[in-house]
C-alpha positions as CSV (number, residue, x, y, z in Angstrom):
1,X,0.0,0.0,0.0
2,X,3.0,2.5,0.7
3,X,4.7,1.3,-2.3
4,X,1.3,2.4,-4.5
5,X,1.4,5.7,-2.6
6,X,4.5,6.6,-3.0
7,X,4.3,6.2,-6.6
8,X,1.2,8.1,-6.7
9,X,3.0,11.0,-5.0
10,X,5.8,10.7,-7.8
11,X,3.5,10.9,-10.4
12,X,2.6,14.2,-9.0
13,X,5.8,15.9,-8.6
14,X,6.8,14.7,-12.3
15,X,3.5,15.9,-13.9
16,X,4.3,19.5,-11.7
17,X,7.7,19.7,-13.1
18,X,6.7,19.2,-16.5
19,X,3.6,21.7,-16.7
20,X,6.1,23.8,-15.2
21,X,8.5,23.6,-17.8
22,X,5.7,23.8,-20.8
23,X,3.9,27.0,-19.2
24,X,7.7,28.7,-19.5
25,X,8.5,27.5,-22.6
26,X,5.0,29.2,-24.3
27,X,4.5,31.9,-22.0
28,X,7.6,33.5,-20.4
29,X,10.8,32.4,-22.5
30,X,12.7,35.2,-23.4
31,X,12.1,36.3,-27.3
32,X,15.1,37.5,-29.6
33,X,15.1,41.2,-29.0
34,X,13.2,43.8,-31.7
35,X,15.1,47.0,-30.9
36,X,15.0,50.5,-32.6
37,X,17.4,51.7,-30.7
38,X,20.7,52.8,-32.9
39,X,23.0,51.1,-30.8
40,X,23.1,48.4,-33.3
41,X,23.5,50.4,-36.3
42,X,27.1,50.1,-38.1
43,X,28.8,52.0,-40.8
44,X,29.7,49.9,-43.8
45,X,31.3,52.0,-46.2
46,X,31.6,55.5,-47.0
47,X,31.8,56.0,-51.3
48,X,32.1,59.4,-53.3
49,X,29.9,60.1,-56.8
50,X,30.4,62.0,-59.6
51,X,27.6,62.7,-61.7
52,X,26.7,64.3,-65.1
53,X,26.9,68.3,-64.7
54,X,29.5,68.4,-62.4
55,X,27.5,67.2,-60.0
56,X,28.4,65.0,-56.7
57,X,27.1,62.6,-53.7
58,X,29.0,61.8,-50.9
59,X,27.3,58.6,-49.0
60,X,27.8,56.9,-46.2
61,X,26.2,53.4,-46.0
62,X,24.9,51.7,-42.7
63,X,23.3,48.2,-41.4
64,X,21.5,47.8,-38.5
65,X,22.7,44.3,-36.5
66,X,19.0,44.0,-34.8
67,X,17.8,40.7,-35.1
68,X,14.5,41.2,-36.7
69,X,11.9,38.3,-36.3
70,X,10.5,37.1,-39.9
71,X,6.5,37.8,-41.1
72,X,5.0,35.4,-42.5
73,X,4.3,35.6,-46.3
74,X,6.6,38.9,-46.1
75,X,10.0,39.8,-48.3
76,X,12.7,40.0,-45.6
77,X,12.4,43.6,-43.9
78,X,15.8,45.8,-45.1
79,X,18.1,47.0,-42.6
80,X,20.4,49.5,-44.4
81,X,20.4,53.3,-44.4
82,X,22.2,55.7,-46.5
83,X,23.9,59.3,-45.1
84,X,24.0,61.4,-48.8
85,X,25.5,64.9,-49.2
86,X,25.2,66.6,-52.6
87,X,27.5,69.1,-53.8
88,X,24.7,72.0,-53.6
89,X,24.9,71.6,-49.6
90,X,22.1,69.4,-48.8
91,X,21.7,66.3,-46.3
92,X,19.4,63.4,-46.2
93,X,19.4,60.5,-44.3
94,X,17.3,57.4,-46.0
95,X,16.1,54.2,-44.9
96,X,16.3,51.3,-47.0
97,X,13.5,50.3,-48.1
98,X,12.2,47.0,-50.9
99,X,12.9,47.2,-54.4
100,X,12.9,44.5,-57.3
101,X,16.0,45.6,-58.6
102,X,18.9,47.8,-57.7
103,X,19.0,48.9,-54.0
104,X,16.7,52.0,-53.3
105,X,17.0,54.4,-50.2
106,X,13.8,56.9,-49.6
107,X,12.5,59.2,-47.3
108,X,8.7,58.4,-45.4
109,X,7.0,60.9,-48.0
110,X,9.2,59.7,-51.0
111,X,10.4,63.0,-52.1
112,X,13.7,61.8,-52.0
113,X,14.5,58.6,-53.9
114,X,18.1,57.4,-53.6
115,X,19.3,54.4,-55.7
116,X,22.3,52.5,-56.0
117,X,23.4,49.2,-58.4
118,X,26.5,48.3,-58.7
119,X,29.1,51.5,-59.0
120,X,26.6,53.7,-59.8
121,X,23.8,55.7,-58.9
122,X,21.0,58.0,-59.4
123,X,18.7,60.5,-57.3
124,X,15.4,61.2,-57.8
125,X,13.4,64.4,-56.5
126,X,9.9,64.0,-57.2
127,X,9.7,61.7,-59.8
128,X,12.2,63.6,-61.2
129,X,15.9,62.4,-62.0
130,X,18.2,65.5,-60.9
131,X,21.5,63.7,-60.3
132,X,22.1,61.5,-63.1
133,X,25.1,59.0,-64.5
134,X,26.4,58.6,-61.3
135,X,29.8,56.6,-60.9
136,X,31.9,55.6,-57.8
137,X,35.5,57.4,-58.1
138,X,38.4,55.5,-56.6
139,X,40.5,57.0,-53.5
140,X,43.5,59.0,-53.9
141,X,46.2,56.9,-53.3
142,X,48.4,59.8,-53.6
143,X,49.4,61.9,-56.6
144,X,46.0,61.5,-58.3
145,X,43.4,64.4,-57.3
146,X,41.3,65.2,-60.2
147,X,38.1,62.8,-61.5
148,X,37.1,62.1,-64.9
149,X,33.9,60.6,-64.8
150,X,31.6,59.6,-68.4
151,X,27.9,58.8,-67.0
152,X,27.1,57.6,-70.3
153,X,30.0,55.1,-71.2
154,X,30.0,54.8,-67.3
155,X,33.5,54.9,-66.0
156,X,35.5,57.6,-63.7
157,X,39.0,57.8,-63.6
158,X,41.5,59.2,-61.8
159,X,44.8,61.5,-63.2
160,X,47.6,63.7,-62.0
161,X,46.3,67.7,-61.4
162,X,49.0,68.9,-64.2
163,X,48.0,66.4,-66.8
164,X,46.3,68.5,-69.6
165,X,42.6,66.7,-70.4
166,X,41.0,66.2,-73.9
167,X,36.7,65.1,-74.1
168,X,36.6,65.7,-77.6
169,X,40.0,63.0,-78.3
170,X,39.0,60.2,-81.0
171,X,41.3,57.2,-81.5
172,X,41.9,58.0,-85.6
173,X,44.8,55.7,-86.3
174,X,41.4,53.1,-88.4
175,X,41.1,55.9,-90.3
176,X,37.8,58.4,-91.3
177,X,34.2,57.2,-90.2
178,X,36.4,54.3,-87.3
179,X,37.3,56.6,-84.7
180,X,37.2,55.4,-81.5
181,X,35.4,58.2,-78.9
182,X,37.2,58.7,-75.4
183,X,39.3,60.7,-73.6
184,X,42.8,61.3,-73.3
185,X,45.0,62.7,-70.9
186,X,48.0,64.0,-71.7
187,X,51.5,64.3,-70.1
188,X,52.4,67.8,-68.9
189,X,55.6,69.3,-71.1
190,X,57.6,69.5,-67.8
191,X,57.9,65.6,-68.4
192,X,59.0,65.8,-71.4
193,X,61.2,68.3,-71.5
194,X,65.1,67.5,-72.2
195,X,64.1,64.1,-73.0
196,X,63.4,62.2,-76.3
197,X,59.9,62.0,-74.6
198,X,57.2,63.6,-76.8
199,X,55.0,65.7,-74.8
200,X,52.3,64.1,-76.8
201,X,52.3,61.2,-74.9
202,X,49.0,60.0,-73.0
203,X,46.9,57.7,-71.0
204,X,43.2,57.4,-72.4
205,X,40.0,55.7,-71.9
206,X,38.2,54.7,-74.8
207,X,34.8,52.9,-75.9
208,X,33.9,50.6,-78.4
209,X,29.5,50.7,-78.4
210,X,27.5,47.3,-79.3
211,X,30.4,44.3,-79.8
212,X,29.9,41.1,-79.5
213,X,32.6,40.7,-77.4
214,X,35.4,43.2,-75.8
215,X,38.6,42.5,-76.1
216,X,41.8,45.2,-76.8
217,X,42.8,43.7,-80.4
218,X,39.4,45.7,-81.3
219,X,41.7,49.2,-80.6
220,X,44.5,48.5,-82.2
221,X,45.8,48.3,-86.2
222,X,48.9,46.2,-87.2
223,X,51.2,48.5,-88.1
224,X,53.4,45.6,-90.1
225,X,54.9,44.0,-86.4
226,X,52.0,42.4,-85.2
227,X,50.0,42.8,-82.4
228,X,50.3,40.8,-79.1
229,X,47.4,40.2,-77.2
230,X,47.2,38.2,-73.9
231,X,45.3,38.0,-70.9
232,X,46.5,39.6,-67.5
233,X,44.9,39.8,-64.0
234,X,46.4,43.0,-61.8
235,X,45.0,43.4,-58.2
236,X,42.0,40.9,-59.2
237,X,40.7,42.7,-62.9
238,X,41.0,40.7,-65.5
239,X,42.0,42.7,-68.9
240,X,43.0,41.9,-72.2
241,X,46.0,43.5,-73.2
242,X,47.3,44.2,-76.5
243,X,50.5,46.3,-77.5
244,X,52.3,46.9,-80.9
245,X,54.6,49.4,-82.2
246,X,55.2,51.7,-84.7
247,X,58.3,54.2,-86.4
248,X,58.9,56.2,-88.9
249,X,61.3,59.3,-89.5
250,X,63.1,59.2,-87.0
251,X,60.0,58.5,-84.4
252,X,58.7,55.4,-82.2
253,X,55.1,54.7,-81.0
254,X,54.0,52.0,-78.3
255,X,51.0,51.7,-77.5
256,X,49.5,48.7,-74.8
257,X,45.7,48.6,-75.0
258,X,44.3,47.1,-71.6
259,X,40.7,46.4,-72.1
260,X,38.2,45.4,-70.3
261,X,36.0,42.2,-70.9
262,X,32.5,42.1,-70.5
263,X,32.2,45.8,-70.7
264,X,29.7,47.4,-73.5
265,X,29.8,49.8,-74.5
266,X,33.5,47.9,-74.6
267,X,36.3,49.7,-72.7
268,X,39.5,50.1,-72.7
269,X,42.8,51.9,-71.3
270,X,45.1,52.7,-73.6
271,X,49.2,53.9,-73.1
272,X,50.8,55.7,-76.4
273,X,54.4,56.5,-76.0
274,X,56.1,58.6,-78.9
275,X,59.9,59.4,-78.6
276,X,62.5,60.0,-80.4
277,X,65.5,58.3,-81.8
278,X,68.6,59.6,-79.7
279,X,70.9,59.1,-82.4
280,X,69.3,61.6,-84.4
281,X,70.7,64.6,-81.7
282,X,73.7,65.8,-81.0
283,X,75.4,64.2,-78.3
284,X,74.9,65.8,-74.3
285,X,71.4,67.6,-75.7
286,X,69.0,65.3,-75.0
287,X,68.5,62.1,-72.3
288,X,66.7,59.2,-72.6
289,X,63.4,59.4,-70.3
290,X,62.5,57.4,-67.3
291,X,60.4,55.1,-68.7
292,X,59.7,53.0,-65.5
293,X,58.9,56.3,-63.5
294,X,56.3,57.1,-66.6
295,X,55.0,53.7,-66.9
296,X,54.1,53.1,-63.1
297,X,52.3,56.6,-62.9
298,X,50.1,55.6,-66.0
299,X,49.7,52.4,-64.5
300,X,48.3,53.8,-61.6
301,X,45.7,56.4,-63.3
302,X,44.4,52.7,-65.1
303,X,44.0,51.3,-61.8
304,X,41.5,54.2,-60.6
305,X,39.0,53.1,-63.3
306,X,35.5,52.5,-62.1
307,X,33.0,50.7,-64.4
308,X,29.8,51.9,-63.4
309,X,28.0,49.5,-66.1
């Protein structure tokens, strides 16, 4: 009889423990917190824009880390913000908010409309478009201050402040009605000067529209030596490169075409060097240039290209 009791009073104190534990578990287990506070908000990145007209956005980008708990039947709630200063003064700060495509940033009335894909960007101030062809620029690593930027072939580059810069330049060398559209920028004369260096000489960006494909034997003739084209990956772009050479009367071109693939309109970087033969002056007159010194600063204005495509 004690024996039936005693499991009786077991019975009990297990059936006790385990309401216990279900009335917890569905009523009073702590939830994953739903905060507004900012404390969770970090900065992500901070990017600068040119845009067509000479216009600009500075942006900083946020994420807040709150744990958000899912809706049922509902796209994922976003959790970025944007920081945007434009170049006439003003600031906005915009929540992310849903968007089939791109990533779009707005204020509660809409007013403001801030979208970004990509490397580029455009604003939009009541249903009008007022900052347009928007492209990322590169940071100044040092010795590069001034931004090219082309909304419509979209690319920005950067290039030395005393480098003289040409919108109009056209590739001709195909001859009439095959120009190639760009823009060049040329080496001040100071570099040139006392050298066989031509001041002539330039870095420019150039664009091919509706190819097939995009690759830099499309920029170059073959001036009689052949052209060498290859493949190369610098600092993880992958371009096709192309160079040949050329002379005559006493002068010498190089050009390297470093394009790049998957582009279109297709694009491309291109390095001409013209000098002269040293033979051809009398001797103690002129030096040879630095060509490595030249080389590594046009290398460096190609690798502040932005493709805003």
């Amino acid at each position: 009889m004690m024996d039936t009791k005693k499991l009786t009073f077991t019975g009990l104190i297990l059936l006790l423990i385990a309401a216990g534990a279900y009335v917890w578990y569905v009523a009073l287990r702590p939830t994953p917190p739903v905060s507004t506070s900012t404390n969770n908000v970090s900065e992500v990145s901070s990017q600068t824009y040119l845009c067509n007209d000479d216009k600009s956005i500075a942006t900083v980008f946020y994420k807040d880390d709150t744990v958000a708990l899912p809706i049922a039947n509902e796209p994922p709630t976003p959790n970025g913000s944007v920081h945007i200063r434009l170049n006439d003064g003003r600031t906005f700060s915009l929540p992310q908010t849903l968007s089939a495509s791109g990533i779009r940033y707005a204020n509660a009335d809409e007013s403001i409309i801030f979208w970004s894909k990509g490397n580029s960007a455009f604003i939009e101030e009541g249903n009008q478009k007022t900052y347009t062809g928007c492209i990322v620029t590169a940071e100044d690593s040092g010795g590069l201050p001034r931004v090219f930027e082309n909304g419509s072939d979209g690319f920005s580059i950067r290039y030395p402040a005393d480098y003289g810069v040409n919108t109009d330049y056209q590739y001709q060398a195909f001859g009439p009605g095959k120009e190639i559209g760009g823009a060049s920028f040329t080496i001040p004369p100071a570099i040139a000067e006392g050298t066989n260096l031509s001041k002539d000489s330039y870095v420019s960006v150039e664009a091919i529209p509706q190819t097939q494909t995009c690759d830099a034997g499309l920029f170059l003739t073959d001036s009689g030596q052949g052209i060498n084209l290859h493949e190369a990956t610098e600092d993880g772009v992958t371009y096709s490169v192309a160079s040949s050479t050329g002379a005559g009367a006493g002068n010498r071109y190089e050009e390297t075409v470093y394009a790049i693939p998957g582009t279109n309109p297709c694009l491309a970087v291109r390095y001409l060097l013209h000098t002269t033969v040293l033979e051809n002056y009398p001797p103690d007159t002129v030096t040879a240039y630095d060509r490595d010194i030249l080389l590594a600063q046009f290398d460096a204005i190609r690798k502040t290209l932005v493709i805003g495509q």
